[in-house]
TIGU-304631 format. One line per field, with one value per residue (C-alpha): residue in one letter; residue number from 1; x, y negated, z. Coordinates in nm, 2 decimals, decimal comma, padded with zeros to 4 digits, always signed. Each point is the difference from the previous one (the first is absolute). Example, Ala and Ser with C-alpha at 12.3 -4.5 7.8 and 13.67 -1.06 7.14 Angstrom:
2
res <- A / S
n <- 1 / 2
c1 <- +01,23 / +00,14
c2 <- +00,45 / -00,34
c3 <- +00,78 / -00,07
This chain:
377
res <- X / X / X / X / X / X / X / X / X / X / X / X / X / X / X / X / X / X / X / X / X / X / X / X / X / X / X / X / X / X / X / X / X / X / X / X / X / X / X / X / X / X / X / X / X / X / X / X / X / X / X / X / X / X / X / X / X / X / X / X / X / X / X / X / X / X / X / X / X / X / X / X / X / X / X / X / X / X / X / X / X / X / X / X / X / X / X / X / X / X / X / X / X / X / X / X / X / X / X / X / X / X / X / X / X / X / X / X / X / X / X / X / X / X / X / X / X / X / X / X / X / X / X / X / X / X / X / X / X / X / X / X / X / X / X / X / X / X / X / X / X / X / X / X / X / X / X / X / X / X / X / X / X / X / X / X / X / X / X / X / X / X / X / X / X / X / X / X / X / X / X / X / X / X / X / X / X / X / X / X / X / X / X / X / X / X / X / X / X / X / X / X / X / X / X / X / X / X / X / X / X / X / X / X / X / X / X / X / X / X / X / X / X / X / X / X / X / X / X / X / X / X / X / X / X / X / X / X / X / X / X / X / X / X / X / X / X / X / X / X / X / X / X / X / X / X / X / X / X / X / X / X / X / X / X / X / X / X / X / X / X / X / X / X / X / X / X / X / X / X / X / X / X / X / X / X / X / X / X / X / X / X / X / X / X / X / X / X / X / X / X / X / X / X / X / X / X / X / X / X / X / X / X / X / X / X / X / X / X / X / X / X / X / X / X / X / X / X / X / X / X / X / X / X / X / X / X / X / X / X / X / X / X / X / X / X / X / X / X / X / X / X / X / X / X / X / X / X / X / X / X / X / X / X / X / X / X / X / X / X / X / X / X / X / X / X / X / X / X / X / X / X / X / X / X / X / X
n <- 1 / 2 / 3 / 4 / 5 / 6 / 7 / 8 / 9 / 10 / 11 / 12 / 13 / 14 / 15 / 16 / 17 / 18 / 19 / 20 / 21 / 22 / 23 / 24 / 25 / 26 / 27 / 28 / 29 / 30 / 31 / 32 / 33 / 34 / 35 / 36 / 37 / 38 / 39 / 40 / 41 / 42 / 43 / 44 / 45 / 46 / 47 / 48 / 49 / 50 / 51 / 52 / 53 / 54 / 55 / 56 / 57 / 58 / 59 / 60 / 61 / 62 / 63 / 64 / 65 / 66 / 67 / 68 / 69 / 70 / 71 / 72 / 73 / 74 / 75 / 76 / 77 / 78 / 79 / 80 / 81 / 82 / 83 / 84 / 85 / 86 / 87 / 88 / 89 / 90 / 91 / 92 / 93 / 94 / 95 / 96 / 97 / 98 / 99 / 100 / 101 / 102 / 103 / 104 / 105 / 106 / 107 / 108 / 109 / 110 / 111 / 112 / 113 / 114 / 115 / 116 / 117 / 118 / 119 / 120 / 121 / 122 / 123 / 124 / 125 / 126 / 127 / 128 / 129 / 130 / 131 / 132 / 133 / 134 / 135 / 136 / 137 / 138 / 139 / 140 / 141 / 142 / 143 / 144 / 145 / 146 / 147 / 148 / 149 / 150 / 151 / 152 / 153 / 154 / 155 / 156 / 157 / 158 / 159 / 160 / 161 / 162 / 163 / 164 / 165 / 166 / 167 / 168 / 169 / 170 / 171 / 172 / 173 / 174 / 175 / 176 / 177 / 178 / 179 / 180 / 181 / 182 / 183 / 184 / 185 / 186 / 187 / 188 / 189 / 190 / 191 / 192 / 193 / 194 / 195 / 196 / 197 / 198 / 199 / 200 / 201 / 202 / 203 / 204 / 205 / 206 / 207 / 208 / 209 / 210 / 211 / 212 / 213 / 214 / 215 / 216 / 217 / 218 / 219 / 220 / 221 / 222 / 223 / 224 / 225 / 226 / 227 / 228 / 229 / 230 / 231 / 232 / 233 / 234 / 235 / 236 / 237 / 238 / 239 / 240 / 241 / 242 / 243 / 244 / 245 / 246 / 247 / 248 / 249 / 250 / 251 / 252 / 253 / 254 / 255 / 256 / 257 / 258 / 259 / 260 / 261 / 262 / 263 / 264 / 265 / 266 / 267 / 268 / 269 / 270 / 271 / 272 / 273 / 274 / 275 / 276 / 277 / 278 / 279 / 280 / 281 / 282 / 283 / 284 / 285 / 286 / 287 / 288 / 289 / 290 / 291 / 292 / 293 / 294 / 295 / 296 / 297 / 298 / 299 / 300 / 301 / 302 / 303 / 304 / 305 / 306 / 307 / 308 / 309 / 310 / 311 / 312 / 313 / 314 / 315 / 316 / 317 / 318 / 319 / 320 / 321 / 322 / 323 / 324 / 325 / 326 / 327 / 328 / 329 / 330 / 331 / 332 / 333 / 334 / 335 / 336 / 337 / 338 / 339 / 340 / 341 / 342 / 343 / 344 / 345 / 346 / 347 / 348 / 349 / 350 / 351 / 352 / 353 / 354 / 355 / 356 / 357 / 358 / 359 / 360 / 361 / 362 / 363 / 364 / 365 / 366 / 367 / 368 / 369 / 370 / 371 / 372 / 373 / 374 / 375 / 376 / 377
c1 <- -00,38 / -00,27 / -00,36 / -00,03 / -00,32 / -00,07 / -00,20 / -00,34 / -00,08 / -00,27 / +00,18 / +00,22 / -00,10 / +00,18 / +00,08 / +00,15 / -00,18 / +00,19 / -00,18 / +00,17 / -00,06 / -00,08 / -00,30 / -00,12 / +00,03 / -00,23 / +00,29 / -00,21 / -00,13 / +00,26 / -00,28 / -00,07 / -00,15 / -00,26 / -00,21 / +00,32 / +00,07 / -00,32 / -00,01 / +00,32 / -00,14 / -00,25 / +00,22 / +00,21 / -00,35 / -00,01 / +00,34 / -00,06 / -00,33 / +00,21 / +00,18 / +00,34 / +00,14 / +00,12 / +00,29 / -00,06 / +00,34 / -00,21 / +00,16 / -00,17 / +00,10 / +00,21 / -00,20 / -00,33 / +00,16 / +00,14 / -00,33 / -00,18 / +00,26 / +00,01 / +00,39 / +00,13 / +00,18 / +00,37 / -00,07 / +00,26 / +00,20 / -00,03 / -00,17 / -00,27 / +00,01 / -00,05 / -00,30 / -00,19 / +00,04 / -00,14 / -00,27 / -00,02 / -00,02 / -00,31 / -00,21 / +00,15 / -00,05 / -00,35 / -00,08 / +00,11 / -00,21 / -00,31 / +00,02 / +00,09 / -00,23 / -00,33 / +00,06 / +00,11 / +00,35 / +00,21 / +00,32 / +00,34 / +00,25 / +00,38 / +00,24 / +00,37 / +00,33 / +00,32 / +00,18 / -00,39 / +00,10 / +00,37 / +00,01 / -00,05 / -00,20 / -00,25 / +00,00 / -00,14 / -00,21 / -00,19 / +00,00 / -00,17 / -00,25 / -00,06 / -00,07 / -00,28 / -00,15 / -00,04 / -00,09 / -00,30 / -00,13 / +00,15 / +00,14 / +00,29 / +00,10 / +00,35 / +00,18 / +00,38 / +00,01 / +00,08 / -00,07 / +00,30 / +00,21 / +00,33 / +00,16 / +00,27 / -00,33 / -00,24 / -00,10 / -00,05 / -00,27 / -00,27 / +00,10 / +00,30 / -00,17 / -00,30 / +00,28 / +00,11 / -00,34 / -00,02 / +00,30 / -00,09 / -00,27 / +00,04 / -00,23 / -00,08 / -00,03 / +00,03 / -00,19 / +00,16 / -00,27 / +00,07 / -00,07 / +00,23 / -00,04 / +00,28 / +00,32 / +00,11 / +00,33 / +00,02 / -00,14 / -00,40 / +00,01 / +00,31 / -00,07 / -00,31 / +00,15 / +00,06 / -00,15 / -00,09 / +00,18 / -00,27 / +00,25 / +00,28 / +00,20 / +00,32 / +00,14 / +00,27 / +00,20 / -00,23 / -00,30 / +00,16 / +00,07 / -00,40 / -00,09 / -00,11 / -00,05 / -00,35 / -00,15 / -00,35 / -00,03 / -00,06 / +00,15 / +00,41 / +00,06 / +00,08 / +00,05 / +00,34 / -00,13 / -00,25 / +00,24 / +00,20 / -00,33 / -00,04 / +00,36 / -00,06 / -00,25 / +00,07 / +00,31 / -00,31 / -00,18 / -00,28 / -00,14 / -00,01 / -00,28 / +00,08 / -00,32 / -00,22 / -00,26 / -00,18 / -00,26 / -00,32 / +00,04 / +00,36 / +00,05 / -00,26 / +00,22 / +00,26 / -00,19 / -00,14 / +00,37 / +00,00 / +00,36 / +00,23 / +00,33 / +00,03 / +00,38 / -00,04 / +00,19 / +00,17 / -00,08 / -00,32 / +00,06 / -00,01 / +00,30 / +00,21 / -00,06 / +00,16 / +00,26 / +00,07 / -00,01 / +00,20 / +00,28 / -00,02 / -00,02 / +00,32 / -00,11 / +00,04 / -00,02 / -00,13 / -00,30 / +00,08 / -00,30 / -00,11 / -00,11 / -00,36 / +00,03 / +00,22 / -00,26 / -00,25 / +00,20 / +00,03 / -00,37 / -00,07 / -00,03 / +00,11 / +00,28 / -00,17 / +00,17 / -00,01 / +00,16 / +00,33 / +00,24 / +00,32 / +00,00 / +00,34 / +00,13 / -00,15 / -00,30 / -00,34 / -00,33 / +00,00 / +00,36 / +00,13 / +00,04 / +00,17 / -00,21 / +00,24 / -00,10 / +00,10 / +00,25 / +00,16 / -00,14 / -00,09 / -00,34 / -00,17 / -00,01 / -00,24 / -00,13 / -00,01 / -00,35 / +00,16 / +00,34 / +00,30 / -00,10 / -00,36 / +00,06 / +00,21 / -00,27 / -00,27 / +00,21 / -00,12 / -00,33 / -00,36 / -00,10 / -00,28 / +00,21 / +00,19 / -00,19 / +00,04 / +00,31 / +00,12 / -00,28 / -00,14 / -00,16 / +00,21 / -00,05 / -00,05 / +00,34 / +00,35 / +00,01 / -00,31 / +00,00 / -00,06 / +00,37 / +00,16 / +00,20 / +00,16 / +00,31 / +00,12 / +00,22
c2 <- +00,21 / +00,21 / +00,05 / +00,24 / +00,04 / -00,14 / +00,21 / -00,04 / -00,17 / +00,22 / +00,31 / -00,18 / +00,19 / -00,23 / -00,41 / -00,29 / -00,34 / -00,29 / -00,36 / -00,28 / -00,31 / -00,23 / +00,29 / -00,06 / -00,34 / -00,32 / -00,19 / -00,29 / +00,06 / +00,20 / +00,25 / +00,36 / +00,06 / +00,23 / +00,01 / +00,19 / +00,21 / +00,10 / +00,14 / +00,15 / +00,22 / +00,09 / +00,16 / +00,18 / +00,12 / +00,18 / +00,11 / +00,13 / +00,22 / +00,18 / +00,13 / -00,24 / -00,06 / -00,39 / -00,24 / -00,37 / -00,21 / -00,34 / -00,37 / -00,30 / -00,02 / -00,26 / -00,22 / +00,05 / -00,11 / -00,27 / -00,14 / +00,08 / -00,16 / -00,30 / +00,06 / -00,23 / +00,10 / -00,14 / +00,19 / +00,29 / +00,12 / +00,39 / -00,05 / -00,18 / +00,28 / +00,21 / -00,16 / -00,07 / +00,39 / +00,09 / -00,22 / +00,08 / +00,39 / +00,00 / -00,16 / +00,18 / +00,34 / -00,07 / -00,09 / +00,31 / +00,17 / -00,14 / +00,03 / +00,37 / +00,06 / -00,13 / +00,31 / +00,26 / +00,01 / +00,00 / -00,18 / -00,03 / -00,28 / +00,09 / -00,25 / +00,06 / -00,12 / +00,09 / +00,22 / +00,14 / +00,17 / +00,08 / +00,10 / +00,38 / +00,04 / -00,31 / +00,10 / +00,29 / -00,10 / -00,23 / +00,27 / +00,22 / -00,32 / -00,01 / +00,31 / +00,09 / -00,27 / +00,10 / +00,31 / -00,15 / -00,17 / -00,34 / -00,24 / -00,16 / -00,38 / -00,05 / -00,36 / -00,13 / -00,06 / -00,39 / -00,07 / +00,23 / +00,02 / -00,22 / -00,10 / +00,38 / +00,24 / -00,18 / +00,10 / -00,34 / +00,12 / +00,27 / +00,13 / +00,20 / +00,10 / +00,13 / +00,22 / +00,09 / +00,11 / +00,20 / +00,15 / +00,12 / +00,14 / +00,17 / -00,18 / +00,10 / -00,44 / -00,32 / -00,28 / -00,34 / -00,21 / -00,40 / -00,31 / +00,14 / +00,22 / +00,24 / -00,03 / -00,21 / +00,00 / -00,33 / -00,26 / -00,03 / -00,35 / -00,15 / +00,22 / +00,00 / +00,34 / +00,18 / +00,35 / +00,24 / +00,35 / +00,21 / +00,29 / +00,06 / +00,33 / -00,08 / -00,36 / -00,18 / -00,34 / -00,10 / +00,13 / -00,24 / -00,30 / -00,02 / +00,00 / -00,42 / -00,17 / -00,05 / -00,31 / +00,05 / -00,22 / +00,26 / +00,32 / +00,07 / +00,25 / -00,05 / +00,25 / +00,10 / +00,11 / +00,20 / +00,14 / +00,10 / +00,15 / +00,22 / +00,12 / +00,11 / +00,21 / +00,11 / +00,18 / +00,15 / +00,16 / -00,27 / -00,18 / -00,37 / -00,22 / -00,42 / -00,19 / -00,27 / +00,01 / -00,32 / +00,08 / +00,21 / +00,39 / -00,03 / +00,39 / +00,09 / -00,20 / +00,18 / +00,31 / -00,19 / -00,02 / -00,36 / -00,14 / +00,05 / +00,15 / +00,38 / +00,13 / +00,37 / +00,23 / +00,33 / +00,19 / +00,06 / -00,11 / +00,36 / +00,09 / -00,35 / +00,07 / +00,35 / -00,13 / -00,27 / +00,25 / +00,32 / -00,27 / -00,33 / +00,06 / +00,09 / +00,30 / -00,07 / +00,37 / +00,34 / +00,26 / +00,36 / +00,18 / +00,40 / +00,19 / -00,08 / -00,33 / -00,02 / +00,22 / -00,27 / -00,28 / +00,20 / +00,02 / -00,34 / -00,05 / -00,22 / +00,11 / +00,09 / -00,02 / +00,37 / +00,06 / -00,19 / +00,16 / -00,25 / -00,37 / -00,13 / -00,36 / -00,33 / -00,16 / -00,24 / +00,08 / -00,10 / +00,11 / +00,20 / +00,37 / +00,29 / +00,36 / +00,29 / +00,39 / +00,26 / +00,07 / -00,34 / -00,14 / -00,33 / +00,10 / -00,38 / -00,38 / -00,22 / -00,23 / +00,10 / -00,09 / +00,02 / -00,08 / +00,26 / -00,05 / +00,07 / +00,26 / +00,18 / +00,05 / +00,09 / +00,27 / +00,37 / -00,16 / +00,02 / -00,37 / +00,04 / +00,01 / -00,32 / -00,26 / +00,21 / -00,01 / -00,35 / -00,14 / -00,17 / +00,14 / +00,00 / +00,14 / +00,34 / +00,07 / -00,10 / -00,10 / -00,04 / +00,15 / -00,35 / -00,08 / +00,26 / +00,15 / +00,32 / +00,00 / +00,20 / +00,28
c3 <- -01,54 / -00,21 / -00,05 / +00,25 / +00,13 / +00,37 / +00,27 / +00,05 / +00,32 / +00,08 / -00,02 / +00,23 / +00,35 / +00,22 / -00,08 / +00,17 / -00,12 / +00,05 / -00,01 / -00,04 / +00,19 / -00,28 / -00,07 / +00,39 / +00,04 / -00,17 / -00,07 / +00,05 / +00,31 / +00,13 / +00,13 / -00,04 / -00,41 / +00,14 / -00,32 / -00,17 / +00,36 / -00,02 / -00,33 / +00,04 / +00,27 / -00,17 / -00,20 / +00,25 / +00,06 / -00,31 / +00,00 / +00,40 / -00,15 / -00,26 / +00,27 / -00,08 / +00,28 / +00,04 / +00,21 / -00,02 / +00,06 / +00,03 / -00,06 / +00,15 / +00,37 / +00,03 / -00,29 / +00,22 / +00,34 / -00,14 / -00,08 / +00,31 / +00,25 / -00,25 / -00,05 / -00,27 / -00,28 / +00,14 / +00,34 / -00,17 / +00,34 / +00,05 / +00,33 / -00,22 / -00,25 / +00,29 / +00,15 / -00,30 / -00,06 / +00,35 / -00,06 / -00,33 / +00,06 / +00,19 / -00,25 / -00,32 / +00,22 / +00,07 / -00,34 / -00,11 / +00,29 / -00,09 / -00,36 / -00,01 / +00,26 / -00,13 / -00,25 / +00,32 / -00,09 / +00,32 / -00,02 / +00,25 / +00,01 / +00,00 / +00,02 / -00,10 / -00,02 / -00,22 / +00,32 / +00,04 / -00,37 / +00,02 / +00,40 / -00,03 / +00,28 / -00,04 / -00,40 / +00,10 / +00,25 / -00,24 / -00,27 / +00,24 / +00,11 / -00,34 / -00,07 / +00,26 / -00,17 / -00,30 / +00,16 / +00,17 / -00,30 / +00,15 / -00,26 / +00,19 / -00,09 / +00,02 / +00,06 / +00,11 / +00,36 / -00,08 / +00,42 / +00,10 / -00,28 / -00,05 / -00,31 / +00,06 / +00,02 / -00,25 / -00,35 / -00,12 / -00,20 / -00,02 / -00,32 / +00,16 / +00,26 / -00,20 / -00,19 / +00,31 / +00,11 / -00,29 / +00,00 / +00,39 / -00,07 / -00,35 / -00,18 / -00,38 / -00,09 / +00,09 / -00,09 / +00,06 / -00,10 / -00,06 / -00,22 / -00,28 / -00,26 / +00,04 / -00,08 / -00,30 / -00,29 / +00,13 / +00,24 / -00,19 / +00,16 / -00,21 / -00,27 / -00,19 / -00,21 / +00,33 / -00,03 / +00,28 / +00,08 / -00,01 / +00,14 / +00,14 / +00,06 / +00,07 / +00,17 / -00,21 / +00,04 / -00,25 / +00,20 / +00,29 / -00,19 / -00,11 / +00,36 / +00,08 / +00,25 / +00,21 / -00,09 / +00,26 / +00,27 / +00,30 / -00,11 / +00,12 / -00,26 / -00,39 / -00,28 / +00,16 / +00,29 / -00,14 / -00,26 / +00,30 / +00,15 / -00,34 / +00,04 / +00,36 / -00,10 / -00,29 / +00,18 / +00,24 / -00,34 / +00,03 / -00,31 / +00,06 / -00,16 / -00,03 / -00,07 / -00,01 / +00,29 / -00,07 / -00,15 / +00,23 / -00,01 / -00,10 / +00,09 / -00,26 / -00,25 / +00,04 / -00,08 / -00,32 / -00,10 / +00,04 / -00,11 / +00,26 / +00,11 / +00,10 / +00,11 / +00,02 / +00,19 / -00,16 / +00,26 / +00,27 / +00,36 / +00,11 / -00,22 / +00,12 / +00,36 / -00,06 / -00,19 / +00,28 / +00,25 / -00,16 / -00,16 / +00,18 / +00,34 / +00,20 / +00,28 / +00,36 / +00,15 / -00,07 / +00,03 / +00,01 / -00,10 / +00,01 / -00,28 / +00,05 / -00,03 / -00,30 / -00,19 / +00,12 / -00,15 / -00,34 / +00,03 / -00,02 / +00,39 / +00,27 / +00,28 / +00,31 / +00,33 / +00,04 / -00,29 / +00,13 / +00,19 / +00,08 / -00,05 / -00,10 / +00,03 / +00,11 / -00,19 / +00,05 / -00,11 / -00,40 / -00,05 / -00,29 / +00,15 / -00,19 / +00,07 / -00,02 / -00,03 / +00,27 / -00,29 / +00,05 / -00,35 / -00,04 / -00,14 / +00,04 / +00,09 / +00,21 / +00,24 / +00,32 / +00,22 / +00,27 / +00,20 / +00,02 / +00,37 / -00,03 / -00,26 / +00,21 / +00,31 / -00,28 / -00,17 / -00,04 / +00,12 / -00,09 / -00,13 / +00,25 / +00,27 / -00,14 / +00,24 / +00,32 / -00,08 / -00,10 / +00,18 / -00,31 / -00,31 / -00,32 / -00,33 / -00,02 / -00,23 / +00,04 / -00,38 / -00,18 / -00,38 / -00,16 / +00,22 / -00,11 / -00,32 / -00,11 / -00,10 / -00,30 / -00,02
C-alpha cells in the first residue's frame, strides 16, 4: 500500500455505481428512501452533462417487495425471495424511471444472472445491450435476476455482479457505494483505533484478513464481497472506489476526497482487455487474411470481411481467433463477430452485402480494432 494518488471521478468517462440496499431502503419503514434516490440522481445528472457516461447496478428489490406483499421477516424460502423480487422490481424500476425522468434522462432495465456473465454468447449479448445504451444517452439500471435465478446461477450479491458489469464493459471505475466507510485495518466496530485504507495497489492476506463482516440489516454483501468485487476489477484495469453513501450527494463526496477507500488498478482497461485477449484466451480457429487487410490492421483498423480469404477451424461469435498473413504469420489475436460458419459465407465480401447474405445485419467487421491485438515479432 502507498500514497498513490486515486483517479479523479470525473475524468472517469465511463462508471458503474453500485447502491447498496441499506442506502435505498428506510430501514424503518422498509420503503423506498426517495429523499436520498432523489438526490442521488440529481447527481448522475451532473455526471450525464459532462458527457460521463454512467451504469447503475441498483440494490433494493427484494427489500421493497417484501414490504409491499406484507412478507414477514421468517418468510426466507427462495420462492419467497423470488416473489418479493418480482414484486419488488416493478416498483424499484419505476422509481428509478420517474426520478431520472423528471430531468429527461432516459433509462433501461437489464436484469442478469451469473451464466448471463460467464455464458459467452449471453455475455456478449448484454455487453452489446449495454452498449447501445450508452450509445443513445440511456443510463441502464442493472439488478440480479432474483425471480429466475437459483441458488447455482446467483451472485448472492450485487457487489460481484457490479464488478462484473464493469469488467464487461471496460469501465474506467467502480463505485460500490454503502453504509461503510471503506475498507478498515480492522473491524471499526470492535475497534475504536481501527483506521481506514485509503489505497490499495496490491491485495495481500493481510488486505484479506481486514475485510469484516456486514452488520446492515438489508444488504447481502460485507466487506469481503466487495474486496472480492475490487479484485475482479482490478484484474480488468478499473479503479474501484469503497465508500460511505449515506449522507445526500454522496458522488460529490467522493470528488471532495471524503475519507474513503480507492484500490487502483496498474493498468487501463484498454491495456487488460489486450492483455486478456493476446495471453489469456486460448484460440479456437483461424483467419487468413490478404495483404490489404494486414496493412489495415497495422494501421490501427478493424478486419473487414473482404480482407479474409480462408476461415480455418470451428468457433462462435466472441471466440478468440488467430489472423494469419498470406505468408502464413501469425500477425494477430481476436474476437471473432461472427461464427466460423457465418464468417465463412461473408468472406472476400463487401460488409454491405453481409445481410443479403446471412439474412440478418451484423457488424460491419469480422474483428473490430478495440477486439483485436498485434502480436509482436
Amino acid at each position: 500500500m502507498t500514497a498513490q494518488k486515486p483517479p479523479e471521478l470525473k475524468d472517469c468517462s465511463r462508471l458503474v455505481v453500485k447502491i447498496g440496499s441499506s442506502l435505498l431502503i428506510d430501514a424503518a419503514t422498509g420503503q423506498l428512501n426517495r429523499a436520498w434516490l432523489d438526490s442521488l440522481v440529481g447527481e448522475l445528472e451532473r455526471l450525464h452533462q459532462r458527457d460521463q457516461q454512467v451504469i447503475i447496478v441498483s440494490s433494493g428489490a427484494i427489500a421493497l417487495g417484501r414490504s409491499y406483499l406484507g412478507f414477514d421477516s421468517d418468510r426466507s424460502k427462495l420462492e419467497d425471495h423470488q416473489a418479493a423480487a418480482a414484486a419488488g422490481q416493478i416498483l424499484l424500476a419505476h422509481a428509478w424511471q420517474e426520478l431520472l425522468g423528471k430531468r429527461a434522462i432516459k433509462v433501461a432495465q437489464i436484469l442478469l444472472t451469473l451464466d448471463d456473465t460467464e455464458n459467452r454468447r449471453r455475455y456478449l449479448n448484454a455487453r452489446n445491450t449495454i452498449e447501445t445504451l450508452l450509445a443513445s444517452g440511456v443510463i441502464p439500471v442493472i439488478n440480479e435476476n432474483d425471480t429466475v435465478a437459483t441458488q447455482e446461477i446467483r451472485y448472492g450479491d450485487n457487489d460481484r455482479l457490479a464488478a462484473r458489469v464493469a469488467e464487461m464493459t471496460s469501465s474506467d471505475c467502480l463505485v460500490l457505494l454503502s453504509d461503510v466507510d471503506g475498507l478498515y485495518d480492522q473491524d471499526p466496530t470492535q475497534n475504536k483505533g481501527a483506521q481506514l485504507i485509503r489505497t490499495v495497489v496490491e491485495f495481500t492476506p493481510e488486505l484479506q484478513a481486514a475485510a469484516g463482516a456486514s452488520n446492515t440489516e438489508f444488504g447481502s454483501g460485507g466487506m469481503a464481497t466487495k474486496l472480492e468485487a475490487a479484485r475482479i476489477c482490478f484484474s480488468a484495469g478499473c479503479a474501484t472506489v469503497i465508500a460511505g453513501g449515506r449522507q445526500l450527494l454522496p458522488l460529490q463526496a467522493i470528488e471532495d476526497n471524503t475519507p474513503c477507500t480507492w484500490f487502483i488498478p496498474s493498468c487501463s482497461p484498454r491495456a487488460a482487455r489486450k492483455q486478456w485477449i493476446a495471453g489469456t484466451l486460448t484460440p479456437a480457429g483461424k483467419l487468413i487474411i490478404d495483404d490489404g487487410a494486414e496493412g489495415a490492421l497495422e494501421s490501427g483498423r478493424s478486419l473487414l470481411p473482404i480482407g479474409v480469404v480462408m476461415v480455418e477451424g470451428e468457433f462462435q461469435r466472441g471466440d478468440a481467433v488467430v489472423v494469419t498473413n498470406a505468408a502464413g504469420r501469425d500477425i494477430a489475436r481476436g474476437l471473432a463477430a461472427y461464427s466460423s460458419t457465418d464468417a465463412r459465407v461473408i468472406q472476400g465480401r463487401h460488409s454491405k452485402d453481409i445481410e443479403s447474405l446471412l439474412g440478418y445485419r451484423g457488424r460491419n467487421e469480422i474483428i473490430h480494432r478495440d477486439n483485436l491485438v498485434l502480436l509482436d515479432h
